[in-house]
N, C-alpha and C positions, 0 to 999 in steps of 0.2 A: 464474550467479554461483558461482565454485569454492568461496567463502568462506561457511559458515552464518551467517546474517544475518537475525532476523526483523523483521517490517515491518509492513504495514499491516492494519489491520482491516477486515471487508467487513460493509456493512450492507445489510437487503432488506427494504423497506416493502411490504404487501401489502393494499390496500382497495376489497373485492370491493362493485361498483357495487347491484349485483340481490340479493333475497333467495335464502337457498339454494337450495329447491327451482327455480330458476333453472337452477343450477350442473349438481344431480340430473339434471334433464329434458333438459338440450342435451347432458352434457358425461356422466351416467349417474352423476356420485357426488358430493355434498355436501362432498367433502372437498376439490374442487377448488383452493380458495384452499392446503389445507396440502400439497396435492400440488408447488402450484404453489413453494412457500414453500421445502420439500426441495429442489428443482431449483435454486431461484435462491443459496441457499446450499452447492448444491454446485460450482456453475459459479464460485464465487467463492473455492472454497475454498481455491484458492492464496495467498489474502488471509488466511489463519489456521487454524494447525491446533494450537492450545494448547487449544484451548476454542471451545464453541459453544452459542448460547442461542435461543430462542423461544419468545415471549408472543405471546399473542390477546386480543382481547376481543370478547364476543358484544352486539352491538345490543338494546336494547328489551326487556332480559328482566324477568320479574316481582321484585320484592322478596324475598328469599330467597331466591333461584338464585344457583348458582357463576358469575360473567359475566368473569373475568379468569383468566388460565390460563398458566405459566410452567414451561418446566423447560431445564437447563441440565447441562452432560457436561463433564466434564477429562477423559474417556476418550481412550483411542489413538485410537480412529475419533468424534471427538463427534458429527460433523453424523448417522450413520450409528446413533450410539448414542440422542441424541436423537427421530428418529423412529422407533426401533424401542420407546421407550418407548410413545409416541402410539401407534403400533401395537397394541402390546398391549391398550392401555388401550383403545381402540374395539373390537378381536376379543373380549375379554371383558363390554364390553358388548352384542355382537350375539348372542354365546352366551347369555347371559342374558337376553336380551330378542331373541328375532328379529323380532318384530315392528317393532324402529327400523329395521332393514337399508330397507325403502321408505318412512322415513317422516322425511325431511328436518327437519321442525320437532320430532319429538320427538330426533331427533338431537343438534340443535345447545341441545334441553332438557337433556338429559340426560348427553353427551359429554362430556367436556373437550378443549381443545384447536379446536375444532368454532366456528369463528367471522368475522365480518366482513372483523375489521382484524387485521392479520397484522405482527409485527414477526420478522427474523431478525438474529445477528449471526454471524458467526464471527472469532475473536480471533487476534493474535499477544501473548504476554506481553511488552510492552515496560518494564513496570516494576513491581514488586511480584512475590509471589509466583502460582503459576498454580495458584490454588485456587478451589476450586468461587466464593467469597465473591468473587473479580475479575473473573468469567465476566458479560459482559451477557446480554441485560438486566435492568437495575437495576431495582426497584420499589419505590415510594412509596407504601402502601396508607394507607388513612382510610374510615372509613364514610361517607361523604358520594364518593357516585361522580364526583364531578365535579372533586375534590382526588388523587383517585388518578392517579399520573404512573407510566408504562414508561418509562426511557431507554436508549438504545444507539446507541456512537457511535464514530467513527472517530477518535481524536482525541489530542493530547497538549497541556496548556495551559504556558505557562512559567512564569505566576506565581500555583501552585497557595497558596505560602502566602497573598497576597494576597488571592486571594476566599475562605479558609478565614477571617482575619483577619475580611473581611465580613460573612461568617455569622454569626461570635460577635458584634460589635459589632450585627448586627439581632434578639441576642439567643436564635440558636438553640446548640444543642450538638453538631456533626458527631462523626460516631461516629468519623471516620479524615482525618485529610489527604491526600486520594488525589482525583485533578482531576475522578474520576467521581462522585465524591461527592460534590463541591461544587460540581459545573455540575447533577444534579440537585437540589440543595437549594436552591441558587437560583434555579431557573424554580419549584419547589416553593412558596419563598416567595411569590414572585409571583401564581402559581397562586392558593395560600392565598387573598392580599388583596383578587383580581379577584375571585373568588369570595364572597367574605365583602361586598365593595360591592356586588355585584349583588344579593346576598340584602338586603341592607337596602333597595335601590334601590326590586326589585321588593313587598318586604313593602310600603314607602309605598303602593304604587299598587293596592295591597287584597287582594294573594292570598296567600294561603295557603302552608304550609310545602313541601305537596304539589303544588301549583301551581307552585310556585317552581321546581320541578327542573328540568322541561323548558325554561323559561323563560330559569336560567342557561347549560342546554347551547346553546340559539341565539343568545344574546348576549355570550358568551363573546369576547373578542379575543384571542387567541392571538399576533399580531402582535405585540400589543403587549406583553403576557408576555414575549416573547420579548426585545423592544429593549429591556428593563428590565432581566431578566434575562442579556443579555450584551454591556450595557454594559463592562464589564473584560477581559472575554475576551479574554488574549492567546497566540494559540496555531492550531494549526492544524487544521479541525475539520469534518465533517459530522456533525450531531446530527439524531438521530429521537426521536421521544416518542409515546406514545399517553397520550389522557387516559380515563378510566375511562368515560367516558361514551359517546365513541366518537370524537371529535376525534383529528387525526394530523396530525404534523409532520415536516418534514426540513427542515432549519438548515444553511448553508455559509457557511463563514467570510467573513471581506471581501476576503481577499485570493486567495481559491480555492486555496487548498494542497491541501486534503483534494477528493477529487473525488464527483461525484453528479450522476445521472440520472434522469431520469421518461419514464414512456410514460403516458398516457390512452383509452380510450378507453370505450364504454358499458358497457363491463361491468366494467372493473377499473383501477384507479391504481397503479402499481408506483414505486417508488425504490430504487433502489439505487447500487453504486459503483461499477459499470461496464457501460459501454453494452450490451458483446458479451453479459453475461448476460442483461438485460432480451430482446434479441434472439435471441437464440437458445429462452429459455424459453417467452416468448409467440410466437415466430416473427413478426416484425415488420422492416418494412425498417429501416435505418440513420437515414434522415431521419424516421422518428416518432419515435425516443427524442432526446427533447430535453436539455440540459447544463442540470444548475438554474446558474444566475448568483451567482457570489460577495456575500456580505453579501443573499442573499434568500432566504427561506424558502418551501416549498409547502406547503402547509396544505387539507387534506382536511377540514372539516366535518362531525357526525355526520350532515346528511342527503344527504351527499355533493357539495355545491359543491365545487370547487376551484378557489383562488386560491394565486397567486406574487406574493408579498410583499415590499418590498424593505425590513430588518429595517434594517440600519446603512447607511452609508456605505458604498460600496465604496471598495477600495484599489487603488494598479497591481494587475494579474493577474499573482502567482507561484505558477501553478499546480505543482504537483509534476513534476521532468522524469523523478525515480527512476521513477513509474510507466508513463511512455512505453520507455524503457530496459529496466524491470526489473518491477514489480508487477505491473500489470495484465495479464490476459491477453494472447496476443499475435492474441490472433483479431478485435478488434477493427480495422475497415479503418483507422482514422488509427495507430492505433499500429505495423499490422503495413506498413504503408508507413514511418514514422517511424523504424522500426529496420532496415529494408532501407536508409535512408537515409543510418543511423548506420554499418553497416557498408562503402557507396558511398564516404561522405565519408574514412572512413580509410584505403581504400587506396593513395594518394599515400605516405603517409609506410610501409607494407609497404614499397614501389616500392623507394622509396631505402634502406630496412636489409634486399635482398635483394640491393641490387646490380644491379637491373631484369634477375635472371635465374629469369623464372618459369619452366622447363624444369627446372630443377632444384631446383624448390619446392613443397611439398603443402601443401594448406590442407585444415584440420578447424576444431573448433570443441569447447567444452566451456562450460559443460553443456549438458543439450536449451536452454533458456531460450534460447541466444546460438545458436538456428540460424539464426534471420530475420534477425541483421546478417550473418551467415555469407553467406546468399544474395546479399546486398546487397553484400558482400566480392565474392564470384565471380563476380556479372555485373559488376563493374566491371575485374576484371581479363579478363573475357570482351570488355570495349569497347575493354580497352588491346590484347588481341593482334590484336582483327579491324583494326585500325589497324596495327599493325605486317603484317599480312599483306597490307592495300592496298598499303602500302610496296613490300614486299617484288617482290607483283606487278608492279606499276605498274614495279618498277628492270627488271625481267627482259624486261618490256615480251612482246611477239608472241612470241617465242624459246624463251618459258616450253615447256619441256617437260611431258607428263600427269605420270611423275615427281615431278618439282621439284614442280607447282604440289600433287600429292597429299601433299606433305611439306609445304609450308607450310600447308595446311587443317589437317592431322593436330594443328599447332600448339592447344593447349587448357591450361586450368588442372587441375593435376592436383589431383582435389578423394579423400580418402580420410577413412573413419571410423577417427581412430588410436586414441580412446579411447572406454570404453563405461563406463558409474556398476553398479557392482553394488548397486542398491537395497537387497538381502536384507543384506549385508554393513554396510551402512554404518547400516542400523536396529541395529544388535548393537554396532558400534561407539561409537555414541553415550553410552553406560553406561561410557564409558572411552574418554575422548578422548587420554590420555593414552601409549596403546600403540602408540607408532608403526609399529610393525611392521605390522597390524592398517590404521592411516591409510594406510598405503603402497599397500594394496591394495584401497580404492576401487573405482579404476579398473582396468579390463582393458584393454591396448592389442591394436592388428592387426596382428599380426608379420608382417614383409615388406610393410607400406604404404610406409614408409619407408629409401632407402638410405642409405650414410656419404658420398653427396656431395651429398644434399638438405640445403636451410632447410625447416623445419616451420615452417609460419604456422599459430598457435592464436586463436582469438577468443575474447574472455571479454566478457560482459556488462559487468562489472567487477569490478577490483584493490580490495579493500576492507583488509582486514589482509595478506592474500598469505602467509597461513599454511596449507591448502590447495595452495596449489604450492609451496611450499617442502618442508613436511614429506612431500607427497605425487606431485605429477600432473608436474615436473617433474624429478623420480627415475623415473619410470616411462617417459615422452614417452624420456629418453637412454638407454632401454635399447632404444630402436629404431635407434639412433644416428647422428643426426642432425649433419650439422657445425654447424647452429646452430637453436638455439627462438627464436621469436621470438613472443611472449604480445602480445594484442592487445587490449586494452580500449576495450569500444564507448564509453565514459564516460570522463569526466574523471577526471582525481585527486580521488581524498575527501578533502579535507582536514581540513573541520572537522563539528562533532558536528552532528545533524539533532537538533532538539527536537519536532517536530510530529507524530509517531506513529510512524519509524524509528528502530529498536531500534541507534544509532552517537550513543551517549553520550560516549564518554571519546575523547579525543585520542593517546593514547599507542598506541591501537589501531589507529591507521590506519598502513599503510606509508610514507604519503606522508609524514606529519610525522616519521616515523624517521627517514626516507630528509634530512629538512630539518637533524633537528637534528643527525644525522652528518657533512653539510655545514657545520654550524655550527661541531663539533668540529676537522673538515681544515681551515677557513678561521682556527681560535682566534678567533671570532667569540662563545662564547657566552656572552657579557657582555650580549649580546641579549636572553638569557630573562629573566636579571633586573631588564631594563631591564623589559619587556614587562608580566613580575608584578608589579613596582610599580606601572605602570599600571593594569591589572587591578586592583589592590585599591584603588587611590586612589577609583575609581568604583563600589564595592560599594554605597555610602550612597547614591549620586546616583538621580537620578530616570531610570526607564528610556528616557524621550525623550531623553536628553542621550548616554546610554553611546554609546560607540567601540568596534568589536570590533578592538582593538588585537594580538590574533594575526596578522592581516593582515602583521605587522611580522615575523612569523619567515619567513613566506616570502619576504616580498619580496624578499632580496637572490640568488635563485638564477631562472631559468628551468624551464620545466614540463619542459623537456628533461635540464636537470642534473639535477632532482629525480627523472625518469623513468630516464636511467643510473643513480645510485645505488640505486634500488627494484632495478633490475635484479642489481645487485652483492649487496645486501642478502639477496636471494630466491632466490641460488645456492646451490644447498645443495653442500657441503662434497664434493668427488671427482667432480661433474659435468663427463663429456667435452664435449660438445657448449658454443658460444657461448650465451650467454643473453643475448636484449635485452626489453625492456617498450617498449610503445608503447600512452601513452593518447589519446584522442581529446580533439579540444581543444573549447577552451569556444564558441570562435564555430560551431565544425559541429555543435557541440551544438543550438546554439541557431537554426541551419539547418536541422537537422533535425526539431525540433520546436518552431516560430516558436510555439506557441499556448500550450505550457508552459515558460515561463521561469523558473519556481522552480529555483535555480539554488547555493542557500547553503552548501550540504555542500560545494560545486567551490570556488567563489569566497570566501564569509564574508560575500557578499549578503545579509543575513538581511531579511526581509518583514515583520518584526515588533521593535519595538523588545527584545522578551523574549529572539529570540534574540541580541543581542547581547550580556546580561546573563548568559546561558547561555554562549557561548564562552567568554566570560573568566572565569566560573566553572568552568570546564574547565582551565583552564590554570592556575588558580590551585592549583585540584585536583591537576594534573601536577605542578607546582614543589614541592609541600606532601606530595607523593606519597601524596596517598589514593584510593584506591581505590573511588571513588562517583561517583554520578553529579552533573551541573549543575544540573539541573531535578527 
């Protein structure tokens, strides 16, 4: 994706089965789980790099021991900075004591960090500031261990005033209105209540205050905390918790937006939000790591059961398609097939804005991210010429001379690297986005890949603002000069804002809606918007089951194709020789290509959730009223 765009959060649940000296004995180090915990947070690290956080808690420890252990980085490198804290903090205990170096339990005594259950997150800032105080995970402490809540979560709610509203009306006082805040305070409530019933429960039935603890960690319902607690919830979400005592959860929404996996096995429980890492850290086939189920929870016990719970109702499945596209690693086999697929499906429509002359066309691709539909581009133009080369033979029949037929084989897609990201450069640039000169030079291209009688076909993940190629990679691409660019978006058009953890709030950002309402302008049609925003406010009061996402109504009257020529017009920058066209991928090969994630609302205005519809039209309303903030 040419266009900076942050996104999703990655979360990594870690619940080591065996006591340590287990770990020590097979594996030679006690620190197994937080070794393990670093890896899984680094393999995820594409998923956020604003911040990154990790709590433990240690099992069974005595009264007076430190058993919960938290720390958190907004540093440049956090996952990196994070455990070089742990780091320290263990090699200054082993200086001091060498005696714990062989000695596991006085390790996980005396360490911090040094524990069972393992929670990691790494962050994208999608809203508020990115200080230490927004960085998961969150923590709920209380002297009573079993009230104490870890949360961290992948997650964005729509109608954060709503459950803040909540919270006051059950009489608490949230320190902030921020959706992380008030989805821990209301499982926290919950927590509280179960807990306080159990204590009275078990006091009737004759034990004691001390008695009582163990008592409540085994009959504890987490389940049910949980359906109580996310009754409202409207939004899109994977949530993890640890309870103080040693209980662990991971929560996925009803409609599966947010995504989340588990492996099992005798020694360890992992979760996280994507498969390839689980797989890869524990080295595990494909078919062990299992997809948690929308609207179900997995729930880890302090004495280690595990059970998958089904918390709400499920909803249809709109799981997220940005992360088949664009988030998730691409190492994953369904995904890294899925975007070969994306980029298969769109070569028909190259075909025809090249004139079906691939001889005199090079295909690349920008950034790394968009090499796997890259591939999936070239072998299908690899399937169009070995077909035209049957042809070809087949006309020439017996006759065919060695020659001839060594010239029709020679036939191939001429594939070149024309652009290269100058990493080092574009870190310096970020401090000043505003120096074009500086944005212009990004990228490096391959002088002499391309001549002045080639089409350059570019693939992009996707066209999100299209300020990147404007400002930048399409001034550079015509300095090879090319008769015509043709930019290829393995994705739909963005149209409208994503509320459920990607950072495309605002409408006026997207090129597509520019690209809509410049058509609106050459039509003297924009009598539209204010039809539109009257709508939009008539249903601010209404109830969110009833809203209409009545944007739908700016695009309707154009094709993705007119929409996709003006973007093209739009994103010429000023004195380019070469032709420029856009070609996005349409919504049905979208959804060919990845039949099992139809979350589809950023393309369409499909929203999964009655919230986002309340969210677009507070978007628009935003646009028309021209403020500069966010819906949600």
């Amino acid at each position: 994706m040419s266009d900076a765009i942050k996104h999703e959060c990655g979360i990594s649940l870690i619940r080591l089965l065996k006591p340590l000296d287990y770990y020590k004995e097979k594996y030679g180090s006690a620190f197994y789980g937080v070794n393990k915990m670093y890896l899984m947070m680094e393999k995820q690290h594409n998923r956020g790099q604003d911040g990154a956080g990790f709590a433990s808690i240690k099992l069974d420890v005595e009264p007076g021991q430190r058993y919960m252990s938290r720390v958190r980085s907004v540093q440049a490198q956090p996952i990196q900075d994070i455990f070089a804290q742990i780091t320290d903090r263990i090699n200054r205990a082993f200086e001091e004591h060498p005696e714990y170096i062989d000695d596991a339990e006085a390790q996980k005594k005396h360490i911090p960090y040094i524990g069972e259950v393992l929670l990691g997150h790494v962050r994208y800032g999608t809203f508020g500031k990115n200080s230490i105080e927004n960085v998961h995970p969150f923590l709920r402490q209380n002297n009573w261990m079993h009230r104490n809540l870890i949360v961290a979560g992948n997650f964005n709610m729509t109608n954060v005033t709503e459950l803040f509203d909540n919270l006051v009306q059950l009489g608490q006082h949230p320190k902030e209105m921020a959706d992380t805040v008030t989805v821990m305070e209301k499982i926290g409530h919950f927590l509280d209540d179960a807990v306080a019933k159990l204590y009275k429960q078990i006091k009737k039935e004759g034990y004691n205050k001390m008695e009582a603890s163990p008592l409540i960690a085994e009959r504890l319902n987490l389940a049910k905390i949980l359906k109580k607690a996310s009754k409202n919830w409207d939004g899109g979400y994977a949530m993890a918790g640890l309870l103080g005592h040693g209980d662990a959860f991971v929560l996925r929404d009803p409609s599966g937006i947010r995504p989340a996996y588990y492996y099992q096995d005798e020694e360890v429980v992992v979760v996280a939000s994507e498969r390839a890492a689980i797989q890869t850290v524990f080295n595990v086939k494909y078919a062990a790591v299992e997809e948690l189920d929308p609207a179900h929870a997995i729930i880890i016990k302090k004495n280690g059961t595990v059970k998958v719970k089904k918390i709400m109702e499920p909803l249809e499945r709109k799981a997220c398609s940005f992360e088949r596209i664009y988030f998730s690693r691409g190492s994953d086999l369904e995904i890294y097939q899925e975007r070969k697929e994306l980029g298969r499906l769109i070569f028909p429509k190259i075909l025809e804005s090249i004139d079906h002359d691939i001889r005199n066309t090079v295909f690349s691709y920008i950034p790394n991210t968009a090499e796997t539909s890259f591939l999936g581009m070239v072998r299908e133009a690899q399937n169009y010429l070995n077909k035209k080369k049957e042809e070809l033979i087949l006309e020439k029949g017996s006759g065919i001379t060695r020659d001839e037929l060594h010239e029709i084989l020679e036939i191939r897609p001429r594939i070149e690297k024309v652009a290269i990201k100058d990493a080092k450069l574009r870190t310096f640039i970020t401090q000043d986005s505003s120096r074009d000169d500086l944005v212009a030079h990004v990228y490096d291209i391959t002088y002499g890949s391309v001549s002045e009688s080639d089409n350059l076909v570019i693939i992009d993940d996707s066209i999100v603002r299209g300020t990147t190629l404007k400002n930048s990679i399409l001034g550079i691409l015509d300095r090879l000069s090319p008769k015509k660019i043709i930019v290829v978006s393995s994705a739909p058009q963005i149209r409208y804002p994503d509320c459920y953890g990607i950072d495309m709030a605002k409408l006026e950002d997207f090129i597509a809606f520019k690209a809509a309402l410049e058509l609106h302008r050459e039509n003297k049609s924009l009598s539209v918007v204010e039809d539109i925003y009257n709508k939009c406010k008539e249903q601010l009061n209404k109830d969110e089951s009833q809203i209409i996402n009545y944007v739908k109504e700016f695009y309707a009257p154009f094709s993705a194709d007119q929409i996709s020529e003006k973007i093209g017009q739009l994103l010429c920058p000023e004195g380019i020789k070469a032709e420029v066209e856009i070609i996005y991928q349409s919504i049905e090969n979208l959804h060919q290509a990845c039949p099992k994630n139809l979350g589809d609302w950023y393309f369409t205005g499909d929203y999964p959730t009655p919230g986002g519809n309340k969210v677009v039209n507070k978007a628009f309303i935003n646009f028309y009223e021209g403020k500069n903030e966010r819906a949600y």
